[in-house]
N, C-alpha and C positions, 0 to 999 in steps of 0.2 A: 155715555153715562156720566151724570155728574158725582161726587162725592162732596159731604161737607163733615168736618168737626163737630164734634157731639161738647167742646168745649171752647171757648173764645181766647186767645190769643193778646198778642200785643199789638197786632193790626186786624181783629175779630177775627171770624171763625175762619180756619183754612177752608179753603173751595177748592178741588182739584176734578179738571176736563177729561176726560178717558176718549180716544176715538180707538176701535179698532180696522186694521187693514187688511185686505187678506190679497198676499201679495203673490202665493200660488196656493194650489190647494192643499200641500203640507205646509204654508208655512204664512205664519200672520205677523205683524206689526205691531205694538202697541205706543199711541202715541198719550206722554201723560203730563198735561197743562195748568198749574199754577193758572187757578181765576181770581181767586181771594184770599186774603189772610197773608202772612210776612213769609218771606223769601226763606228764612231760616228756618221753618217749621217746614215748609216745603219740603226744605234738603233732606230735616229727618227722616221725613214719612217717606222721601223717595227709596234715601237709601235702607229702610228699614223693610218698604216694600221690595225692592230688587233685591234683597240679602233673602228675602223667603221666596226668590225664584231662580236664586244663582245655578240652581244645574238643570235649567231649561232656558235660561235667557241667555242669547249673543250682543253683546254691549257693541258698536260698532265704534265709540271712541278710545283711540288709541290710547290717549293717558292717560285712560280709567283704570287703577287695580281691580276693578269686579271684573276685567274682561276675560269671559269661559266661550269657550269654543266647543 
């Protein structure tokens, strides 16, 4: 799935790649890629998106503070 910005930026409209994995049958992956638009907007919406999935997502890096088990 792709996503784009509904508003343009300071390196135009963020682009953001979604793949999903499904790594057994409870349990999936989501991987989320930065294609266009600035590195900073990025981080927002990353961490704006993982903040509305914190008590269903496992962060697997260590020196993340979002990391829930």
């Amino acid at each position: 799935m792709k996503l784009k910005g509904d508003k343009t930026g300071r390196k135009g409209q963020l682009a953001v790649a979604t793949e999903v994995f499904e790594v057994a049958p409870s349990l999936h992956m989501v991987e989320l890629r930065k294609t266009g638009g600035d590195t900073l907007e990025f981080h927002k919406f990353y961490k704006s998106f993982s903040s509305g999935l914190k008590d269903i997502v496992w962060n697997s890096d260590p020196n993340s503070e979002e990391t829930s088990y």
